[in-house]
C-alpha positions in Angstrom: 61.7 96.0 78.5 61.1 99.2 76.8 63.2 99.1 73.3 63.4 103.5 73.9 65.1 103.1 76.8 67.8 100.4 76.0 68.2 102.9 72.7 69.2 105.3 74.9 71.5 103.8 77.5 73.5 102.2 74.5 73.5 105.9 72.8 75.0 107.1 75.7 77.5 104.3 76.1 78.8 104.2 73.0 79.0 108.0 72.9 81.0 107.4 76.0 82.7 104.7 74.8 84.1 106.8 71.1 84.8 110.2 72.3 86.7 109.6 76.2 89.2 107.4 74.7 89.9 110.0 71.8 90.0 112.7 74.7 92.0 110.9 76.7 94.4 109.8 73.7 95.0 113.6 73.1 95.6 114.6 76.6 92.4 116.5 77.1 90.8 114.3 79.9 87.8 112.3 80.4 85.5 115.1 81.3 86.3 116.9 77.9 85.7 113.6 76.3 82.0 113.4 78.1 80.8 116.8 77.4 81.5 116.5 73.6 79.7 113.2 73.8 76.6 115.3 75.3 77.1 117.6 72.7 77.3 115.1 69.9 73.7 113.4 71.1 72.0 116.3 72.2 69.6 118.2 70.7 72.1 120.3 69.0 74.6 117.6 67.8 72.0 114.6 66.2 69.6 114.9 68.2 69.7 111.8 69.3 68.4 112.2 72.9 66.9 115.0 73.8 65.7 115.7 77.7 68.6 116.5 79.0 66.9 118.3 82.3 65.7 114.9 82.8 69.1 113.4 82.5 70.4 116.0 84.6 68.6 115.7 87.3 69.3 111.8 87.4 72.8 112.3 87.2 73.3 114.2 90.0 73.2 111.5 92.1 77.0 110.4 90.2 78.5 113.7 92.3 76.3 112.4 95.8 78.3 109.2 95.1 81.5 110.7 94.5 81.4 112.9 98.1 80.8 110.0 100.0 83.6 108.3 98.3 85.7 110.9 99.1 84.5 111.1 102.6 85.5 107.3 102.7 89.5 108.2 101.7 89.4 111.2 105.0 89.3 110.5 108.2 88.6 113.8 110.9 92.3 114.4 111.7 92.9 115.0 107.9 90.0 117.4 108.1 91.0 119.4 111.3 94.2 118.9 109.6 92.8 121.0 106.7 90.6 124.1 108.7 92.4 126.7 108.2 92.3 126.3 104.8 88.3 124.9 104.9 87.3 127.7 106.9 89.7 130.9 105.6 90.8 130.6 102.0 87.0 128.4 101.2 85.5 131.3 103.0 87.2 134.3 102.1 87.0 132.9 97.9 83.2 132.5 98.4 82.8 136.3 100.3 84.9 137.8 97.8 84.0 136.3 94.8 80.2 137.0 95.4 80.8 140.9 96.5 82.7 141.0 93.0 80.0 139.8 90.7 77.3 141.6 93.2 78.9 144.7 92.6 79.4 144.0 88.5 76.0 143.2 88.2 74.6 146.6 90.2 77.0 148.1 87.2 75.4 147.0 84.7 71.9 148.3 85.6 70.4 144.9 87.3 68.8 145.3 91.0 70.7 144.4 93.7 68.7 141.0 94.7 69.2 139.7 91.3 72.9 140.3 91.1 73.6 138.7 94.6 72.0 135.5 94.0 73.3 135.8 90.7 76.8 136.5 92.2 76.4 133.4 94.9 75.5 130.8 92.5 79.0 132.2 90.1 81.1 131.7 93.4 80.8 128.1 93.2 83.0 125.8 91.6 82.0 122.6 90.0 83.0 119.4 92.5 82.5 117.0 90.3 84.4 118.4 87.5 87.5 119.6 89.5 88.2 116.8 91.6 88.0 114.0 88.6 90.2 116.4 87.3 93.1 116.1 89.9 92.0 112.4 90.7 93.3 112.2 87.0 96.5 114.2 87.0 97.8 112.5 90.3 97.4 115.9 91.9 94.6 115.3 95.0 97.4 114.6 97.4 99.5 117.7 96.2 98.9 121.8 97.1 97.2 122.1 94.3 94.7 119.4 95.2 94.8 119.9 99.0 93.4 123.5 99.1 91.0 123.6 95.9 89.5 120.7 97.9 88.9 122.6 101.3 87.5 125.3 99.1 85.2 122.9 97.8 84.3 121.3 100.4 83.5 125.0 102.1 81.2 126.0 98.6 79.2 122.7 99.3 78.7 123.9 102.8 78.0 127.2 101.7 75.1 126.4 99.2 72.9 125.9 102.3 72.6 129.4 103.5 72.4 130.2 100.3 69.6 128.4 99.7 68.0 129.8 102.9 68.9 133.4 101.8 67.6 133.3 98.4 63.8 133.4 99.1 63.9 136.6 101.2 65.7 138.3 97.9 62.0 137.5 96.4 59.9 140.3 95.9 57.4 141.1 97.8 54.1 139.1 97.0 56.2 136.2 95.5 54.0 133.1 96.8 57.0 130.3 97.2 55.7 127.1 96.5 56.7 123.5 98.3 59.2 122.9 95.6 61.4 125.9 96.5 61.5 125.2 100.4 64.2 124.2 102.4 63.0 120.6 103.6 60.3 119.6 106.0 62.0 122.6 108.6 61.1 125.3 106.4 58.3 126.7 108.4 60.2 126.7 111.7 61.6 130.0 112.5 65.5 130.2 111.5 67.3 129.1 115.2 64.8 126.0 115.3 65.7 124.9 111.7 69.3 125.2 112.6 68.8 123.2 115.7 66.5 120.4 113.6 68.8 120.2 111.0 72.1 119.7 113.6 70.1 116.8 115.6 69.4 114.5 112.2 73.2 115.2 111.3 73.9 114.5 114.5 71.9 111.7 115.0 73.9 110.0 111.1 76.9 110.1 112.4 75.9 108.2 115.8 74.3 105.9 113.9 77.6 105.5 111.1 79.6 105.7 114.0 78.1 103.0 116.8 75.3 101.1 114.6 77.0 100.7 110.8 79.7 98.3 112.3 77.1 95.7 113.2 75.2 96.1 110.4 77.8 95.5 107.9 79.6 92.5 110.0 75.8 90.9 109.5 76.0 91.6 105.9 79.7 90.4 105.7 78.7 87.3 107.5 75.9 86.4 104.6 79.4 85.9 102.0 77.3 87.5 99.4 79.0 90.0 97.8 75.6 91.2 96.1 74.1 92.3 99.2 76.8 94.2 100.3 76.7 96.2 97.3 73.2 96.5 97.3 73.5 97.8 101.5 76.3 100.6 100.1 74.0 101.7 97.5 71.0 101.9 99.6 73.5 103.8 102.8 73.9 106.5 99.7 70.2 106.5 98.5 68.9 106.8 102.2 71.4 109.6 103.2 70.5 111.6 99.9 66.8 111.2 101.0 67.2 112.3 104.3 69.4 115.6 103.5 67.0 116.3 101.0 64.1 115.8 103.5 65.3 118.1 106.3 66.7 121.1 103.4 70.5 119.8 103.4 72.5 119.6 100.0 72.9 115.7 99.7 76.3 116.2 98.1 77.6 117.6 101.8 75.4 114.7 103.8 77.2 112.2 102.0 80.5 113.7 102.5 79.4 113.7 106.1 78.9 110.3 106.2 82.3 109.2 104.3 83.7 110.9 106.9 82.4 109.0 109.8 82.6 105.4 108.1 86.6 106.6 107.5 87.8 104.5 110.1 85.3 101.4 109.7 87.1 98.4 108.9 84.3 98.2 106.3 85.8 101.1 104.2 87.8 99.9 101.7 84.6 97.2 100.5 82.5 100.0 100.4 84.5 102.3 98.3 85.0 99.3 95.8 81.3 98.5 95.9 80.4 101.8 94.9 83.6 103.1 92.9 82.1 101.7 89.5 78.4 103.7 89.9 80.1 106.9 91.0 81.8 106.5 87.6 79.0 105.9 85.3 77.1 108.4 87.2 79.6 111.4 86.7 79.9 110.6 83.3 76.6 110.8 82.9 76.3 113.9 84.4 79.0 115.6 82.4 77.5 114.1 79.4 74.1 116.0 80.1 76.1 119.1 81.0 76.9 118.7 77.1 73.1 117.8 76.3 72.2 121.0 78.1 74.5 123.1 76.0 72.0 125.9 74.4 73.9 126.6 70.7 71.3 128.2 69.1 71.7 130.8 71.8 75.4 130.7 71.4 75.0 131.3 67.7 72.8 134.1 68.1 74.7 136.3 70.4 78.3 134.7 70.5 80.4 137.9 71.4 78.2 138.2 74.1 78.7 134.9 75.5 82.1 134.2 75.0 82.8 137.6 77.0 81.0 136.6 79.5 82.3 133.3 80.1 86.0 134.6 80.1 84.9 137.9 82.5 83.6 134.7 84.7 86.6 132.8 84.6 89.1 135.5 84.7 87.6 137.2 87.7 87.6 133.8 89.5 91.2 133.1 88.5 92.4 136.5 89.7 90.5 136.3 93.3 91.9 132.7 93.9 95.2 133.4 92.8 95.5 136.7 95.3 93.9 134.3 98.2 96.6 131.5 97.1 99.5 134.4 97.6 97.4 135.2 101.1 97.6 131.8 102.1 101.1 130.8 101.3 101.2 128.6 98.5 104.1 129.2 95.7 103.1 130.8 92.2 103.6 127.2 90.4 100.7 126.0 92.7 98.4 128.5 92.9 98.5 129.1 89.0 96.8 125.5 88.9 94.8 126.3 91.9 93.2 129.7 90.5 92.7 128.0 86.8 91.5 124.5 88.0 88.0 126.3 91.0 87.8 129.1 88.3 84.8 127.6 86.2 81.3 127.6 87.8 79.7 124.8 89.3 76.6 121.9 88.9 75.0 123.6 91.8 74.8 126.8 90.0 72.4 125.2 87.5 69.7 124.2 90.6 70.2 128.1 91.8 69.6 129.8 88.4 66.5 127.1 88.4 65.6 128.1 91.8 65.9 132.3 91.0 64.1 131.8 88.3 61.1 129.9 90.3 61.0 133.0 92.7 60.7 135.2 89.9 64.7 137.0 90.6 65.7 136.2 87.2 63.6 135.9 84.1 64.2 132.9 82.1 65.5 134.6 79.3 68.6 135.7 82.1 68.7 131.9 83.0 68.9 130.3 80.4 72.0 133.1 79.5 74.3 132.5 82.6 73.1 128.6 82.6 75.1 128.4 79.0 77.7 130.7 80.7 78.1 128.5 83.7 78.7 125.2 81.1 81.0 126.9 78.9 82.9 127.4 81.4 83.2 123.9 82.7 83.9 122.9 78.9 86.6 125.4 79.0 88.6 124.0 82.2 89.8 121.2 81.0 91.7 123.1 78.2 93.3 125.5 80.7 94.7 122.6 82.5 96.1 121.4 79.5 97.4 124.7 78.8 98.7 124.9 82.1 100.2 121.5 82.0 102.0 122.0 79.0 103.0 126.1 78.8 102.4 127.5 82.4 104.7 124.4 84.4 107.8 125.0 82.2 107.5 128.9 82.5 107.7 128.7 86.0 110.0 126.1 86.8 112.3 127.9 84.4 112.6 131.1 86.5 114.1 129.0 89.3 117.5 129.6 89.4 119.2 126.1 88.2 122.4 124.7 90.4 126.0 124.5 88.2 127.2 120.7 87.9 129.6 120.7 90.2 133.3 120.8 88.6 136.0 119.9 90.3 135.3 116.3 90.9 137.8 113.9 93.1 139.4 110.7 91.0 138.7 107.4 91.9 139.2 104.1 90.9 135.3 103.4 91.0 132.7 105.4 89.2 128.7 105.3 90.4 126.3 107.1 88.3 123.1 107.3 90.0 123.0 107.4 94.0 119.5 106.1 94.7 118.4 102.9 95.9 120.3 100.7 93.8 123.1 102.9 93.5 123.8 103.4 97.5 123.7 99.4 98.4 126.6 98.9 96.0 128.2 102.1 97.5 128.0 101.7 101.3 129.4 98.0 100.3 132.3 99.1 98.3 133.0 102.2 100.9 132.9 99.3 103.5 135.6 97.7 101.8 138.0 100.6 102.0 137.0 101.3 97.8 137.3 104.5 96.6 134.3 105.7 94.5 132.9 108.8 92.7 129.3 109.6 92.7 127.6 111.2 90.1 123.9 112.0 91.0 121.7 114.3 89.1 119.1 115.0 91.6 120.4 118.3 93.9 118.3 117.1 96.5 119.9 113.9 96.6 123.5 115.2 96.6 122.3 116.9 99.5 120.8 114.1 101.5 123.7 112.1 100.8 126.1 115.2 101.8 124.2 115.0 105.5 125.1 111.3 106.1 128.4 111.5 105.4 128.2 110.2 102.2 130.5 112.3 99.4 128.6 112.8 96.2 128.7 115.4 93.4 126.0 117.0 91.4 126.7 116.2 87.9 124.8 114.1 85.0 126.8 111.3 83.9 125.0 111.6 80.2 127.2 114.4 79.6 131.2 113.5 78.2 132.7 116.7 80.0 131.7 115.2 83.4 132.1 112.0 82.8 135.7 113.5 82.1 135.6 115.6 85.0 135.1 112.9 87.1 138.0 110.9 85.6 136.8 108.3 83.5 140.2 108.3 81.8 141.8 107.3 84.5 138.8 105.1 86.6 138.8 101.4 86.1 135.1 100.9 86.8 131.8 102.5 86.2 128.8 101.3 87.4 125.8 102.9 86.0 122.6 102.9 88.6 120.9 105.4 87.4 116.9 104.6 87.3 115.6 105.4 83.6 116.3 102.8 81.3 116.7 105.0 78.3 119.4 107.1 80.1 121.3 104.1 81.9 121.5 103.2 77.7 122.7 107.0 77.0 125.5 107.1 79.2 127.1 103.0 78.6 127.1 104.1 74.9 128.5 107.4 75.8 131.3 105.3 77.8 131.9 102.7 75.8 132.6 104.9 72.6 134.8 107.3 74.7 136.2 104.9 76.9 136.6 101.7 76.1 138.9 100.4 78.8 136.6 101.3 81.4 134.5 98.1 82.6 131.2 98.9 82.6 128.8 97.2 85.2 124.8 98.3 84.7 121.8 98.3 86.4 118.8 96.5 84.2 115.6 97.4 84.6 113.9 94.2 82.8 114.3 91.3 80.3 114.4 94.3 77.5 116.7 96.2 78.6 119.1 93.8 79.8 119.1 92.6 76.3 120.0 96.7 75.0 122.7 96.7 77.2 124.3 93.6 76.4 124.1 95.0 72.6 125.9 97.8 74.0 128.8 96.0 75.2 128.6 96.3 79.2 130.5 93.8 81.1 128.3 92.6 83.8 124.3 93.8 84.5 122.0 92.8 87.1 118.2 93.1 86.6 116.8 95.1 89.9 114.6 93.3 91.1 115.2 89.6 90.2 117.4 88.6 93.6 114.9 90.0 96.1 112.0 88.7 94.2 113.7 85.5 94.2 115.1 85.3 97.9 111.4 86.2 99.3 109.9 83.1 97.1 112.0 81.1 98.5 111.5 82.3 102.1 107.4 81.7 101.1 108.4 78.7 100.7 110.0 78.2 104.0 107.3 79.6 106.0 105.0 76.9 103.6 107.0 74.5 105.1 109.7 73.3 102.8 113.5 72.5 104.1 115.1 75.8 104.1 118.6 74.1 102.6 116.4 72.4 99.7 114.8 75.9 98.9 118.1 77.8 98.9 119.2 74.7 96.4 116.1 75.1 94.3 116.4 78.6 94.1 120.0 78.6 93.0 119.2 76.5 90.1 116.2 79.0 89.4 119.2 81.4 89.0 121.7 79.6 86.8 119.1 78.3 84.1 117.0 81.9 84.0 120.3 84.0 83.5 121.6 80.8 80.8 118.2 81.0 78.9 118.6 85.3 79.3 121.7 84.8 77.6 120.8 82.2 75.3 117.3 84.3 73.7 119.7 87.3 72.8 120.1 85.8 69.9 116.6 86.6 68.7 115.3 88.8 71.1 113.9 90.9 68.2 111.9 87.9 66.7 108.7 87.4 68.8 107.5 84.0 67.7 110.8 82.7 68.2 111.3 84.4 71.3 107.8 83.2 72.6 109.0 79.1 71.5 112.3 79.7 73.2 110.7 80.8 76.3 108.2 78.1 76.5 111.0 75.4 75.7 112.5 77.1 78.4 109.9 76.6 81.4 109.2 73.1 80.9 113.1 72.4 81.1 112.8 74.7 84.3 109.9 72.3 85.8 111.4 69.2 84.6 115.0 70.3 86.3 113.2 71.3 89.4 110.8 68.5 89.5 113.4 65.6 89.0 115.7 67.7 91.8 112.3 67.0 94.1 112.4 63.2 92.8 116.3 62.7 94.1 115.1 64.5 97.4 112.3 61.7 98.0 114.4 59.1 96.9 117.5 60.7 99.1 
């Protein structure tokens, strides 16, 4: 095997491997973490690797993968679901946005043809960047995420007519040659093309829709888990061949595809199959987005550059945040919508390639707004950071915040925190004709509760003039069920200091914090999850076949030795190796107490 090329992949793992974790560890993201990676190998960090064209190119195939994943996690009625949003706001940003930048560049002296297919490749957004972006920050499923994916999705649409319209902005006499065509349909007058290009989409999803099912039971019937992986990478490979045979971006033919094998049964293997190359393969690509980074051009007009890049993103920003406003969403959203689409895109980088192989921009122009275009993308992740960290608080703070309320109703029985936990023991005690005051900080809880009947007051139980309010003074009981372990601590140190008649029952989240709040001095706590956990093991073991009365037997022991041993390793909790000893000692007297129970059974 070629010793070059093994140098290389390990370069670009370990440069991988250093810099995302040290991204990630400072809150700036993966994709931050690849492009300085690129940067750092590149010809203008060591120097280490330098073809990043050739990378590039390569690489692509990472954001093909990633469509057809996403494709796999939508099913139609999500997307007729999302139109409006796909066909208006993706629209109307991409119509906009290009008449902006048309107009700017006309401004500034350039002819009209080179400003609009300058303008149409700025109007794209980078998929790949933006949507590992939100996959990251939990935030696909959320406003933010819903409608800078429609407009996304719409821009990958939209970079077929624009590949169509960009040779007749050619100068006269401008011989195009096979490389810049639009697929094998290129000669066909435009209807036919349309109508060629519809009957091979067409005839993909008949085929993912009627022939894939049978293909992949065959392939699932082979137990192989090899071959399946190699059949979901070659579905991917084939479908980028085609769409790029027929003149269709192979980012949107994959998509297409995800879409129809949505509701195979098959899904879910596929998505795992591929899941792992889609993730090399973007970070690859971001890594050569790095490579690609022209410095010596930045150092030698920098002013230039830097305005340019924040002209770009700032007239992006402003556009999507008046079509946000247009469409609906609320200011906190469609801040992180305008900042998150307002970078350009991976696809501008084949355009700018293309112009400058019909002779619409000179290279000198390409190479300009191809630096422009990544500085950008390198800039994103920071503005989500920013927006994070500065731009969430501002806004949430203008919303008008709710008074605790005041005058609270005495009861014998205090409940602090209403949720899950908190409303069993409620609805049981109110069953019993108990009297009990709820404290719930959540609004919309207090609410919720308010509509079933249920009497609850808005107030945080961390705080000593509601606790007082509430009449801890005088209540005999407070049971604290709030969910956060560090403020269930907070408010039994709170009552125990101020009020140490009151009986104070808590909700544990684990072994650790049942072990903070028996240093605290509550009276009785219950870890959440340990009775339901051990009630459905010992249905398991019904349904397995075991006598239901010897299960309920067993399963009582479990309970008396694990809360005695709890107890018992308070005593050095804080010591690890003793703790780890004690809890060894601990299980084998568990099996031996449960397997001589099963002797006495046999014998019995």
């Amino acid at each position: 095997m070629d010793q070059q090329f093994l140098l290389g992949v390990f370069i670009f793992l370990a440069a991988a491997c250093l810099t995302v974790p040290l991204a990630s560890r400072f809150k700036l993201g993966s994709v931050l973490g690849y492009l300085i990676a690129g940067i750092a190998i590149g010809p203008f960090g060591f120097g280490w690797i330098d073809d990043a064209e050739k990378i590039m190119h390569f690489a692509e195939f990472g954001v093909v993968m990633m469509l057809f994943v996403i494709g796999l996690e939508l099913e139609p009625q999500t997307l007729w679901r999302l139109r409006t949003s796909i066909v208006g706001l993706g629209g109307l940003q991409i119509l906009l946005t290009a008449a902006a930048f048309t107009g700017i560049g006309m401004a500034l002296g350039h002819a009209w043809q080179t400003s609009l297919a300058v303008a149409m490749a700025l109007a794209l957004s980078s998929t790949a960047l933006v949507l590992q972006m939100l996959h990251e920050k939990n935030l696909m499923h959320t406003a933010v995420g819903e409608h800078a994916f429609s407009v996304l999705l719409f821009q990958d649409i939209a970079v077929i007519p624009i590949l169509v319209l960009m040779p007749l902005l050619a100068l006269p006499g401008i011989e195009i040659d096979a490389a810049h065509r639009a697929g094998m349909f290129a000669d066909l007058p435009g209807w036919m093309q349309a109508v060629a290009v519809a009957a091979v989409i067409a005839a993909m999803i008949a085929a993912g829709r009627y022939l894939s099912h049978h293909l992949f039971r065959v392939i699932a019937k082979t137990n192989l888990r090899e071959v399946f992986t190699a059949t979901s990478l070659a579905l991917v490979i084939g479908i980028t061949l085609l769409m790029q045979l027929v003149g269709v971006s192979p980012a949107l033919g994959a998509f297409v595809a995800g879409v129809v094998l949505a509701t195979s049964q098959y899904r879910r293997t596929l998505e795992t199959d591929i899941e792992p190359f889609k993730g090399l393969l973007l970070g690859l690509f971001f890594i050569s987005v790095g490579m690609g980074m022209d410095f010596a051009l930045l150092v030698k007009m920098p002013l230039q550059l830097l305005a340019v890049v924040a002209g770009l993103i700032a007239i992006k920003a402003v556009i999507l945040f008046a079509l946000g406003r247009l469409f609906g969403m609320i200011r906190l959203h469609n801040a992180g919508f305008a900042l998150a689409l307002s970078q350009g895109g991976e696809f501008a980088f084949v355009l700018f390639q293309f112009a400058g192989g019909l002779q619409i921009l000179s290279p000198a122009h390409a190479n300009f707004l191809t630096l422009v275009v990544a500085l950008s993308m390198a800039a994103t992740p920071l503005l989500m950071l920013c927006y994070g960290r500065y731009i969430v608080p501002r806004f949430m703070s203008v919303l008008p915040l709710r008074e605790f309320d005041t005058a609270i109703a005495h009861n014998p029985v205090i409940i602090a925190g209403f949720g899950r936990f908190g409303q069993v023991i409620g609805r049981f005690l109110l069953g019993q004709g108990v009297k009990v005051t709820v404290l719930e900080k959540d609004p919309d809880q207090v609410e919720l509760l308010r509509k079933f009947g249920f009497k609850g007051y808005f107030g945080d139980a961390a705080r000593l003039d509601l606790l007082r309010n509430a009449g801890a003074a005088e209540a005999k009981l407070l049971v604290v069920a709030v969910d956060d372990a560090d403020t269930c601590l907070d408010i039994v140190r709170l009552a125990r200091e101020e009020f140490p008649h009151l009986a104070l029952f808590a909700r544990a989240r684990n072994r650790r914090h049942a072990y903070e709040l028996d240093k605290a001095g509550v009276t009785y706590f219950k870890r959440e999850t340990f009775d339901s956990s051990l009630t459905m093991a010992q249905r398991i073991m019904v349904f397995l076949g075991k006598q239901e009365a010897d299960m309920r037997r067993k399963a009582e022991q479990f309970l008396r030795h694990d809360e005695a041993s709890l107890q018992k390793s308070f005593a050095f909790f804080d010591d690890e190796p003793e703790l780890v000893n004690f809890s060894r000692l601990q299980r084998e007297e568990l099996d031996r107490i449960l397997s001589d129970d099963l002797q006495i059974a046999k014998e019995e």
